[in-house]
DORO-321333 format. One record per residue: x, y, z of N, C-alpha, C in turn; residue in three letters. Coordinates in steps of 0.1 Angstrom, whole numbers, plus 5000, padded with zeros to 4 digits. Each point is the difference from the previous one (the first is absolute). Layout:
XYZXYZXYZALA;...
***
This chain:
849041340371498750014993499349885003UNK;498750015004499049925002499749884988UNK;500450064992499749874983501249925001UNK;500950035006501249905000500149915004UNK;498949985011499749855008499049944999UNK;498950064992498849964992500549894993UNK;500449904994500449924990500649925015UNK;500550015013500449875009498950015004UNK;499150115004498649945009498849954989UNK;499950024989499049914992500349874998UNK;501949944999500249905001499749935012UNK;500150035008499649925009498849985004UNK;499050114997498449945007499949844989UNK;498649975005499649854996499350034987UNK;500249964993499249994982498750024999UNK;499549955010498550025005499850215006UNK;500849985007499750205004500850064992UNK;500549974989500650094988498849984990UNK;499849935000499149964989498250065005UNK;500150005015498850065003499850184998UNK;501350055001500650114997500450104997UNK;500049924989501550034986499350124995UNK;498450014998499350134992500350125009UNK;500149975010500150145012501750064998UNK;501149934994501150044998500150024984UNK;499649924992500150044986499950144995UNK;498450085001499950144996500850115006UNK;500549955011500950165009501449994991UNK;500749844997501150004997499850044988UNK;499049934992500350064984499850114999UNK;499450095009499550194999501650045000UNK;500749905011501950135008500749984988UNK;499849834994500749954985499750134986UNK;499250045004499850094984500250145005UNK;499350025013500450165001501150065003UNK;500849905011500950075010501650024994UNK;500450084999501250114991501249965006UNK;500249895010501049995004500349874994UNK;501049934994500349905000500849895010UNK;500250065006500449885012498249935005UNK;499350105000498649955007499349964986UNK;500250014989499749904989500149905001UNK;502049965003500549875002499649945013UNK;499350045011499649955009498749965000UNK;499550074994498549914998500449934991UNK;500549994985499749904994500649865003UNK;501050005010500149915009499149945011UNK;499050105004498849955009498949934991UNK;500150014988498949994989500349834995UNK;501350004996500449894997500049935015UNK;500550025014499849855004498850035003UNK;498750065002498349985002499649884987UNK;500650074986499949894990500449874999UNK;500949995010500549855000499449935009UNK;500350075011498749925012498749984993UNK;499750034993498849974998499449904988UNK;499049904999499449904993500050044987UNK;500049954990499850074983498550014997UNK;498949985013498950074994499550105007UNK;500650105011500650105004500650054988UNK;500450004992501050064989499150034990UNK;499249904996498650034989499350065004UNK;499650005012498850155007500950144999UNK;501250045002500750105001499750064985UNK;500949874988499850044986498850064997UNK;498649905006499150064995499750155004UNK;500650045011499950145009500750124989UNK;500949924991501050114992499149984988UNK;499249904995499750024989498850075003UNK;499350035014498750094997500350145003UNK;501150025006501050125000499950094985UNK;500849914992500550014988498850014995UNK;498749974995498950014997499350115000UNK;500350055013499250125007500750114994UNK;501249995000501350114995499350044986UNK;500149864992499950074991498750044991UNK;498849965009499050124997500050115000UNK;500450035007500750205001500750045000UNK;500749924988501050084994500050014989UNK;
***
């Protein structure tokens, strides 16, 4: 499976093109994290998720948060 090596190839790019790119991998992984019924591909992304989160600066991390709290926001208007 393709998510299994996701977590060696994000470690290695440079902090600089993780960080320039991290939004382009964030939303696909959190969509496979919630929908996908298989749990081995659960446990593989959430291993791709966590090292994108580590490679990455802690204000990378507060733009994300803020991405969940306008999420969460939106959610719960209509509901």
């Amino acid at each position: 499976m393709y998510l299994d090596i996701l977590p060696q190839v994000v470690s290695k790019f440079p902090v600089e093109v993780t960080t320039a790119h991290a939004e382009l991998f964030l939303l696909p992984l959190v969509m496979r994290l919630v929908n996908d019924p298989a749990p081995r591909c659960r446990a593989a992304v959430a291993g791709a998720l966590r090292a994108l989160l580590a490679a990455l600066p802690a204000q990378q991390h507060d733009t994300f948060a803020g991405y969940c709290r306008q999420v969460h926001i939106t959610y719960c208007m209509y509901v």
